[in-house]
Each structure stands twice: as C-alpha cells, then as structure tokens.
N, C-alpha and C positions, 0 to 999 in steps of 0.2 A: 191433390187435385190433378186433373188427367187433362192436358190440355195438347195439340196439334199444334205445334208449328215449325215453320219454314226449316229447310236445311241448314244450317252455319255449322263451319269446319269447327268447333269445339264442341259439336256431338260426336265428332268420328271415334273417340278413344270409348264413349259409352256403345254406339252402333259396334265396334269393334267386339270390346265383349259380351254384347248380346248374340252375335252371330256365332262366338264360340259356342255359347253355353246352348245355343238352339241345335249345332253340328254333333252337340253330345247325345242327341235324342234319337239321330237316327242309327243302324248301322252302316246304312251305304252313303257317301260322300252327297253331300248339302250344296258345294262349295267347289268351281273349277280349279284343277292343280296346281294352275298357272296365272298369275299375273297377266294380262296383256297389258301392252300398251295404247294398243289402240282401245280401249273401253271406252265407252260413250256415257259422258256424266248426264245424267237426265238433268230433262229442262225444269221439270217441277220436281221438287222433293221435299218430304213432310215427315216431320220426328214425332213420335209421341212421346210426352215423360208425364213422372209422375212422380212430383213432388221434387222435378229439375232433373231427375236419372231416366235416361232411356228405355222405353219400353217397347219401341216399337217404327218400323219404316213404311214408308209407302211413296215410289216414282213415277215419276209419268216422263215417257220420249216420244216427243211429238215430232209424228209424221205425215205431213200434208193433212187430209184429210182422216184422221186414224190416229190412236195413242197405243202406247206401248204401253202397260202395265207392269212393273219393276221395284223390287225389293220391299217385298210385302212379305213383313217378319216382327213376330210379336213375344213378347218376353211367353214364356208360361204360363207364369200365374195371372197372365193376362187375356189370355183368351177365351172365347166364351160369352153367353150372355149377360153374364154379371156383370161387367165392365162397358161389353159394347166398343171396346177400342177397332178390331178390327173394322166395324162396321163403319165406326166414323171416321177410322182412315181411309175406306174407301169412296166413302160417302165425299168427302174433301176433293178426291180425285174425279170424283163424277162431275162433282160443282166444277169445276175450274174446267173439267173438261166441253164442258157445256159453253162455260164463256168462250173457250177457243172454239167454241161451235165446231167439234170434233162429232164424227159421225160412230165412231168404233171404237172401242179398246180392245187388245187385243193382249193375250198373257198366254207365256209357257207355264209350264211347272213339270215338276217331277213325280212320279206315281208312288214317292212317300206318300208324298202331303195329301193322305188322305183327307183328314180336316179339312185343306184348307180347298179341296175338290168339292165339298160337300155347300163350306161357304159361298164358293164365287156358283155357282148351281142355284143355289137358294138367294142370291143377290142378281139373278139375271142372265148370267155367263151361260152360254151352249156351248158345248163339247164341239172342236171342229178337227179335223185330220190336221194332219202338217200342210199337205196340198192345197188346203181353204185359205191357208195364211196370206197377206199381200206377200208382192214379189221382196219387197224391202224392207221385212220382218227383220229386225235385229234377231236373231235365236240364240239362246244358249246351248251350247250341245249336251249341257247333262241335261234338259227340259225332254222330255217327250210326249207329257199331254198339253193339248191346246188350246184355249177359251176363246170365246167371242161375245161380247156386249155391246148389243146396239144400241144406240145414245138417242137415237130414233120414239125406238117403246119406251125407253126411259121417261124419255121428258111428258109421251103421252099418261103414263100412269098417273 
C-alpha cells in the first residue's frame, strides 16, 4: 500500500538510499558536491512508502506569498501512471499549499530530468527564465530550468 506521509528522521537512511540509486541513472551529477551548512530544511516535507520503504519525496519552502518546490524524487519502478505517486505527491503539495493560501510554486530542475519536465508541464508548471524567478528564490546552482505554477488557475480549475 502506497501511502504519503509527513517527514520523521527515521526516513533519512531510506531517502538516503533512494537518492543513490536515482544518482545512478543519470551520467552527469544529480546531487551538489558539497555539504552546506547553511541548507534550509523545508517547512513541509512528505515521504512516500510502500509497504513502510521509501519510494519517494516531495518539499515545500515557504516564502511569504510563494513556495519553493523541493526534493521531488521517486524510486523507479515508481514512476509513471501505474502507481500515480508522483502525482499524489504533488497533489499533497498543492493542498497544503492552498491552505497556506500560497499564490505560486516555484521549482528548479536540471535539464536531465527530462521526465520529470514533461510532468510538472502536464500538472500546470510554465517554463520561466531564471530572471522570472522572485528575488528570494533559494536556487540550487546545478538547477537551470525553471517552473512556475500558479495556485490562482489551480484552484479555478
């Protein structure tokens, strides 16, 4: 059974080895070289498992009026419409973002993740330059494409 929920630190060692086994897919780096310490723990964070083991993440950094979307990553043999995970992890993220009556999410990525370009497109996301982004965008600097979903149309749909 495939259930969402909340973050607790006795997911990290499953999140840990999911993030490897996803880092093996691609050839160019997934993953910054470095540790910071300044890294900013997101405000919402949401585990998927299945059958209690880790399948999958999804963060949200909320900013004033705007969210960050963060650590949106799904086992393999979990993606896809068979399962539907991705979708209901970000579906979770919308909800919650709506209660904080948030107006935007806003997400990097990298120009692997072709998939996962194709999802946030077909879930709403428009493609926007770096320049579009608010001034107090967290960015990661391996991300260089951009999304924008406005919480606006959503709720009208």
């Amino acid at each position: 059974m495939i259930e969402i929920v909340p973050y607790e630190p006795k997911y990290q060692a499953g999140i840990n080895s999911m993030m490897q086994e996803i880092a093996k897919e691609f050839t160019e780096p997934i993953m910054g070289g470095r540790k910071s310490n300044s890294a900013v723990f997101p405000d919402k964070y949401w585990v998927a498992t299945f059958n209690g083991q880790v399948i999958g993440t999804i963060a949200l950094i909320i900013k004033h009026e705007y969210g960050i979307l963060k650590k949106m990553m799904l086992k393999k043999e979990f993606r896809g419409a068979t399962h539907n995970v991705a979708k209901q992890l970000l579906q979770t993220t919308i909800d919650e973002s709506a209660k904080d009556q948030l107006e935007y999410i806003y997400l990097g990525t990298m120009t692997q993740f072709k998939a996962a370009q194709s999802f946030y497109c077909k879930h709403g996301f428009e493609q926007i330059s770096e320049k579009e982004l608010p001034s107090d965008f967290l960015r990661n600097p391996i991300d260089t494409l951009f999304y924008e979903l406005s919480l606006k149309l959503v709720s009208k749909a």
